[in-house]
C-alpha positions in Angstrom: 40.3 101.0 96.1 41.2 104.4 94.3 41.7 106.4 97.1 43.8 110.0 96.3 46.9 108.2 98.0 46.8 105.2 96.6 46.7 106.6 93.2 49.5 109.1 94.2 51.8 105.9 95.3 51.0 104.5 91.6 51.8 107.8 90.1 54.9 108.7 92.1 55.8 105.6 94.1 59.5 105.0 92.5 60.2 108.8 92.9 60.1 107.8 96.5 62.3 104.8 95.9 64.7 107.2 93.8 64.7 109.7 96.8 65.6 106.4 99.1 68.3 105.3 97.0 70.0 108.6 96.3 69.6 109.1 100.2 71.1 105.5 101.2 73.9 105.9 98.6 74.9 109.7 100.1 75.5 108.0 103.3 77.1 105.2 102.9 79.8 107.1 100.8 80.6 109.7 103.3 84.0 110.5 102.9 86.9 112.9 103.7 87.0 115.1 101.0 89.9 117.4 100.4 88.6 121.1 99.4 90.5 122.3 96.4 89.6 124.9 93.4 89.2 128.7 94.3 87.4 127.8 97.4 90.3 126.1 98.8 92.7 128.4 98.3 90.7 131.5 99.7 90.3 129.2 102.5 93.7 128.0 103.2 94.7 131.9 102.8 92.1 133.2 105.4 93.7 130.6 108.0 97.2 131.1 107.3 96.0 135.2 107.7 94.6 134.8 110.8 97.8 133.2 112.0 100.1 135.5 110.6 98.6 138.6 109.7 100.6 140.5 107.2 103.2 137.2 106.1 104.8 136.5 103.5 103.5 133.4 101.9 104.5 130.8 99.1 101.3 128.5 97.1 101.7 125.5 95.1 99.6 123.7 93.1 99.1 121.0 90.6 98.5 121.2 86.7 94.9 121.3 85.7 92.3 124.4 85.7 91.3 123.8 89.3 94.8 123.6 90.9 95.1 126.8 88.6 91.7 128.0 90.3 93.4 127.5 94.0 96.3 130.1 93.3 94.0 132.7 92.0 91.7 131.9 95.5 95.1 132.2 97.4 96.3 135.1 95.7 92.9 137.1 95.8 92.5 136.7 99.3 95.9 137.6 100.2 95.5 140.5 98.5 92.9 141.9 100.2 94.3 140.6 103.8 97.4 142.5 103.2 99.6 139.5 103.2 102.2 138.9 100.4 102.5 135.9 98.1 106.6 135.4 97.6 105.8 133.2 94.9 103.2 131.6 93.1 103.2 128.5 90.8 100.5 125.4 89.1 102.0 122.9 87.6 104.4 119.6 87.6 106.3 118.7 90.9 109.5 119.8 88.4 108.1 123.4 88.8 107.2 122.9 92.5 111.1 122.0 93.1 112.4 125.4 91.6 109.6 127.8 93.8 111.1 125.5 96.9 114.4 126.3 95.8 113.9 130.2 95.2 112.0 130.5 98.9 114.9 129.1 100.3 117.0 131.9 99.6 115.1 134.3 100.3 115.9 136.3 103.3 113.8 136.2 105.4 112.2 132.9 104.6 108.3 133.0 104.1 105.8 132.1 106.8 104.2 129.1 105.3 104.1 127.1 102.5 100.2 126.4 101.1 99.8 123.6 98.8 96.8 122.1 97.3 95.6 118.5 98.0 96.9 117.4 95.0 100.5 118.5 95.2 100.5 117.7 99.0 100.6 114.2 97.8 103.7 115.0 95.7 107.0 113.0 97.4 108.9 116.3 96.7 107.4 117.2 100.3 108.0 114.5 102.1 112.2 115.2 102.1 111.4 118.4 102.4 113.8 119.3 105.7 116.6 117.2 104.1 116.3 119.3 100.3 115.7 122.6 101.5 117.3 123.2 105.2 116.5 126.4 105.2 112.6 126.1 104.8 112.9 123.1 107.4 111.3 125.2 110.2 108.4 126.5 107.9 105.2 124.8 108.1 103.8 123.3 105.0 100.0 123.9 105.5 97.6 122.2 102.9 93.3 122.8 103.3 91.4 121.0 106.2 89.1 118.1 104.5 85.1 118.3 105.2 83.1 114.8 105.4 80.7 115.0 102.3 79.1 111.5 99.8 81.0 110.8 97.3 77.4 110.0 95.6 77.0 113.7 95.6 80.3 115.2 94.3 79.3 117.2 91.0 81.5 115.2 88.8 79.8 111.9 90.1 76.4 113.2 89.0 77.4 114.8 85.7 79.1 110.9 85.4 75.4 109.3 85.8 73.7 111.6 83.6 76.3 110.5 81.4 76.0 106.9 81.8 71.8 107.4 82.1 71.4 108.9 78.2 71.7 106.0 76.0 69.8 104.1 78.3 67.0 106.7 78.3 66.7 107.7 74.9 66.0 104.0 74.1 63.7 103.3 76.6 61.7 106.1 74.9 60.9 103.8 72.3 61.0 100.7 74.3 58.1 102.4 76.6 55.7 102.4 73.1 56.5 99.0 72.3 55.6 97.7 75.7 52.9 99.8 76.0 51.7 98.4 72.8 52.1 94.6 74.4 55.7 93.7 72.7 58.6 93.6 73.3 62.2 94.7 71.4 65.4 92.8 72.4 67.1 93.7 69.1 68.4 97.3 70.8 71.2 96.6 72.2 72.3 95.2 68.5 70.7 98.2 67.2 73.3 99.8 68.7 76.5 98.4 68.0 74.8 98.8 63.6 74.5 101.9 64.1 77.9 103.4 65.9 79.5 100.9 63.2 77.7 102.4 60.2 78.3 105.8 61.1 81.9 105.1 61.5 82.2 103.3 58.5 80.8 105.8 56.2 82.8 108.9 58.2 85.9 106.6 58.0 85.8 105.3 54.8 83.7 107.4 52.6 84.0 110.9 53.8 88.0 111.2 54.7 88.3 110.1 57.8 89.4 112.9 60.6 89.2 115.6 57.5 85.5 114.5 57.3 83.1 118.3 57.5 80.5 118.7 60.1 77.9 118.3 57.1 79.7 115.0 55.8 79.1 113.7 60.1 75.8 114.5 60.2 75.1 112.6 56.6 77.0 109.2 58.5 74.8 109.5 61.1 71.6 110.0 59.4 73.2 106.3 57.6 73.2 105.2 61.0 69.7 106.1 61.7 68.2 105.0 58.3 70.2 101.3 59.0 68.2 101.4 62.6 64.9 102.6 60.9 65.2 99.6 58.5 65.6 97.3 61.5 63.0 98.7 63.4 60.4 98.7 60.0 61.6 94.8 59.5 60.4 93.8 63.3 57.4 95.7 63.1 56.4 94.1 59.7 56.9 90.4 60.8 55.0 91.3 63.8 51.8 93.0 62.1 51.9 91.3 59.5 52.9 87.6 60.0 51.6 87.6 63.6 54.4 86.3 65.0 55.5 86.1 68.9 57.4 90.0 69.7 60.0 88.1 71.8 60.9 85.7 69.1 60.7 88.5 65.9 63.0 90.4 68.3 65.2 87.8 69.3 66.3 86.2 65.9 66.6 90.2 64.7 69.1 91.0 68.2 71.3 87.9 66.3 71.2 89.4 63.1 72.0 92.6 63.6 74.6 91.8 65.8 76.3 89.5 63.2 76.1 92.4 60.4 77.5 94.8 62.4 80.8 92.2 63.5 80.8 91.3 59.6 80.3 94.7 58.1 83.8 95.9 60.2 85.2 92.5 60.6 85.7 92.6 64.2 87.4 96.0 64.0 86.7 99.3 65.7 86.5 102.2 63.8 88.6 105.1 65.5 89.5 107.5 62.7 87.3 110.0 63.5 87.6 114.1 63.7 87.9 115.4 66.6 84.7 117.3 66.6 82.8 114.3 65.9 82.8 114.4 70.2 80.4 117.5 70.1 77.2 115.6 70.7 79.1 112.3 73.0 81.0 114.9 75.0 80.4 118.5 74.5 78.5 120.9 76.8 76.1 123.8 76.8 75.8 126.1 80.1 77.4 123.6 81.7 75.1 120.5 81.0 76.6 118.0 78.4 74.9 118.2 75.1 73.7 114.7 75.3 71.3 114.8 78.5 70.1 118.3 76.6 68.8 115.9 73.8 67.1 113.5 75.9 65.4 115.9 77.8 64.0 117.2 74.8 63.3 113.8 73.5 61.2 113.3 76.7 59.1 115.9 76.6 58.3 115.2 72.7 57.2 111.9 74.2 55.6 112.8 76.9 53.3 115.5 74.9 53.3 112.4 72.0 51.3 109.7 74.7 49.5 112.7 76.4 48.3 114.9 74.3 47.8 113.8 70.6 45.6 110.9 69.4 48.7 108.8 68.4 49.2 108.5 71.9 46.0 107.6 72.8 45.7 105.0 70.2 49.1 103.2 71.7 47.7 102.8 74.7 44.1 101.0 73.5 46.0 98.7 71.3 48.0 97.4 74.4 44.7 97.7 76.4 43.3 95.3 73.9 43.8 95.1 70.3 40.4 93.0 69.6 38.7 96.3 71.0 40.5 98.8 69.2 40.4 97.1 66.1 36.9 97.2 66.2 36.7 100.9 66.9 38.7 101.9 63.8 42.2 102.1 65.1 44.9 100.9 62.6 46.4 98.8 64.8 48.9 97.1 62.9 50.3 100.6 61.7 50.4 101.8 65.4 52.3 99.1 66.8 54.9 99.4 63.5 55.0 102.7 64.5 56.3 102.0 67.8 58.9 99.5 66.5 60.2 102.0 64.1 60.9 104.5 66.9 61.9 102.1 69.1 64.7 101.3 66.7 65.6 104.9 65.4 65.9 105.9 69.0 68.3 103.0 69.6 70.5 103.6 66.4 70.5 107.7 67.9 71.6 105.6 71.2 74.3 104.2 69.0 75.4 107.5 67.6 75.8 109.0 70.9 77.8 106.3 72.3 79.7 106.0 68.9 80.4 110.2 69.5 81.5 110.1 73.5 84.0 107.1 72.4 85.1 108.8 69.6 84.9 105.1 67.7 82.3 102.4 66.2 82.7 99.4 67.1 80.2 96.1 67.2 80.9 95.3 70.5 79.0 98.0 71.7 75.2 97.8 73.3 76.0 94.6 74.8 73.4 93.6 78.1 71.8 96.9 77.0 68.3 95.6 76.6 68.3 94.3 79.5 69.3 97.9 81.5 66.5 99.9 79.1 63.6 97.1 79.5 64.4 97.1 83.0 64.5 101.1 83.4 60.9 100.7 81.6 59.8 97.8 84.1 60.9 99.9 87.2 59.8 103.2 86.0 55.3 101.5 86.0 55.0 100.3 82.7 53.2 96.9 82.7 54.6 94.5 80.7 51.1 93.2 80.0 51.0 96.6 77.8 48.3 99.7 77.8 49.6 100.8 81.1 52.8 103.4 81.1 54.4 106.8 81.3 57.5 108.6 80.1 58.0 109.9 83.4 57.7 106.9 84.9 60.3 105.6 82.6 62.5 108.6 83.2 62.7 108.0 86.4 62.9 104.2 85.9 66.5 104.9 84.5 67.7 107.2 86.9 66.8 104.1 89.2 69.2 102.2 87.3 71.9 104.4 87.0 71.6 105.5 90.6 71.8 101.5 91.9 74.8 101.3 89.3 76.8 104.0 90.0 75.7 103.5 94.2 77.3 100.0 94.1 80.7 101.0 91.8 81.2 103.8 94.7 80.6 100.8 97.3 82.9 98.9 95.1 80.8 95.7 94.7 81.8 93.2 92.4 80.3 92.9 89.1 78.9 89.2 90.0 77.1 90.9 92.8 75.7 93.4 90.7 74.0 91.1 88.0 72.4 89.5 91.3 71.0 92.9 92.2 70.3 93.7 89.2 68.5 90.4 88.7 66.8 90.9 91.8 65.3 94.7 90.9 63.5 93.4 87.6 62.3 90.2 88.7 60.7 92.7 91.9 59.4 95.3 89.1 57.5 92.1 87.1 56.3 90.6 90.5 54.9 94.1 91.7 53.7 94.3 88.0 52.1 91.3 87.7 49.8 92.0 91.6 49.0 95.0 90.1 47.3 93.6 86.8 45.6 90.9 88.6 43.8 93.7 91.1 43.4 95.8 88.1 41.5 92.4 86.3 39.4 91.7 89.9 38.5 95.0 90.5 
């Protein structure tokens, strides 16, 4: 029954399933992708070289830093293939006109006209015999596309790490509570109190979009402390009274929710500095500051339930509280413990959002319990509670994001997708729930 592979499949099972999704999504959005940015342009040049060694040659390309990145391929390459560039330019179709204009007077005309994906889709070109009659023999040459997933274009995955982070960081907390045998569907409220706090107090008490880094950080912390209070409220009636998780959490999801829409009335607040986007939008090597801060988060977790007692002690209450009581753990402060964090880790959640949307506003974290408890049902962790790892939970999101993002490429509707999505946690509990009952028979 506890064979190596067997306990491998429970250990890394929904990698596998990750792996399968990734793979199914990469080919089902094959595409024709046009091949712009430096690449493309010392591309383009190489081939219009080879067919005219020694031209004379004139690039357009579109506004933005990688239609800028195409000229400096073009030119570069040029360079050192002893061809000529006549004339160079990035930038609006208004600009592309005059470089058409000034190549058809000179004498003789050039040899080609590159352009970049983007401005190939410019109507300028498409009169282009009728405009300019003396460029109406030159070929207007633009880079070859390559077949490659959509799923796997670099912007599309820096978009789910993105959209993965809030989701994440919460499910961090969510994992303890579960673990623990509760539940937490207040989060998603959480959320909304928190981005609105910080908003308020950055909006209204600190000046607004003359607010100082120090002054941000203090609205956040407000944030926080608001979440922490939530958190320390639902762990309280639940050690304390003994009431049901689900219900403690539901009645708090509606009360948080209604403070945050009465605290701002409805209203959004957008009066933010602009640097208050360093943490919702900002990047370091490369890698945008928020996914920086959840993979720290997850390895503080992951040493937290691995390698201190704390940890330990999470896991026997959910194993069974009668048992662990009886052995000296504290269980009432250990599963408030969990509810705390939970909470703070959702009110962060709120923060982050509240930073990438440069706004707070109580209409955020909406269906969001649903995406994190689902991330931790996917990613192993028995709803029964003692049974769970961050990893597992990790990977649980990027499940979630991965089936999200597959089926916006796809372009399924949004009915459709609560079906799936439906479909995946109600399979997670099913699989959950044969797994406790061999557990219990064996």
């Amino acid at each position: 029954m506890n064979s190596p592979l067997r306990r491998l499949l429970a250990d890394y099972g929904m990698v596998g399933v990750l792996l399968i999704l990734c793979t199914v999504f990469s080919v089902l959005t094959i595409r024709p992708q046009p091949i712009s940015g430096e690449g493309g342009g010392a591309g383009l040049a190489e081939e219009l070289l080879s067919r005219h060694p020694g031209g004379r040659f004139v690039v357009i390309a579109g506004s933005g830093a990688e239609e800028a990145a195409f000229v400096r391929g073009f030119e570069g390459t040029m360079s050192r293939g002893n061809g000529r560039v006549v004339t160079a330019v990035a930038g609006e179709p208004r600009a592309g006109r005059r470089t058409l204009t000034a190549a058809a007077q000179e004498s003789p005309v050039p040899d080609a006209i590159a352009v970049s994906p983007a401005a190939r889709q410019w109507v300028l070109f498409d009169s282009l015999a009728a405009d300019f009659p003396a460029l109406k023999d030159v070929p207007l040459v633009a880079p070859q596309s390559r077949s490659w997933p959509d799923f796997l274009k670099v912007g599309n995955l820096l978009n789910i790490a993105n959209h993965i982070v809030v989701v994440a960081i919460i499910a961090i907390g969510m994992t303890m509570v579960i673990i623990t045998g509760g539940i937490d569907l207040s989060v998603g409220s959480v959320i909304a109190l928190s981005a609105v706090v910080t908003g308020l107090l950055i909006e209204r008490r600190f000046g607004a979009e003359s607010a100082t880094t120090g002054q941000m950080v203090v609205a956040a912390a407000g944030g926080l402390a608001c979440a922490a209070a939530i958190g320390l409220f639902n762990g309280t009636l639940v050690t304390r009274l003994g009431l049901p998780p689900f219900i403690v959490t539901l009645g708090s999801m509606l009360i948080t929710s209604g403070m945050a829409y009465k605290a701002t009335k409805g209203e959004e607040m957008h009066h933010l500095p602009a640097s208050f986007t360093w943490l919702g939008r900002g990047t370091q090597w490369g890698i945008p500051n928020s996914v920086l801060l959840l993979l720290a988060l997850y390895i503080v977790a992951h040493l937290l339930m691995s390698r201190t007692i704390l940890g330990r002690h999470l896991y026997a209450v959910g194993g069974n509280a009668v048992a662990a009581r009886l052995s000296g753990i504290r269980t009432g402060r250990v599963v408030l413990f969990a509810y705390i964090v939970c909470s703070i880790l959702a009110g962060m959640g709120g923060v982050i959002m509240a930073s990438e949307l440069k706004s707070g506003s109580p209409r955020y974290g909406q269906m969001y319990e649903l995406y994190v408890i689902a991330a931790v049902v996917v990613g192993g962790t028995s709803l029964f509670g003692g049974q769970g790892t961050m990893f597992g939970t990790l990977v649980g999101a990027l499940i979630i994001a991965v089936i999200r993002n597959g089926m916006n490429l796809l372009h399924v509707e949004s009915y459709t997708q609560n079906v799936i999505f439906g479909s995946v946690i109600l399979g997670a509990v099913v699989l959950d729930q044969f797994k406790d009952r061999r557990l219990r028979s064996g």
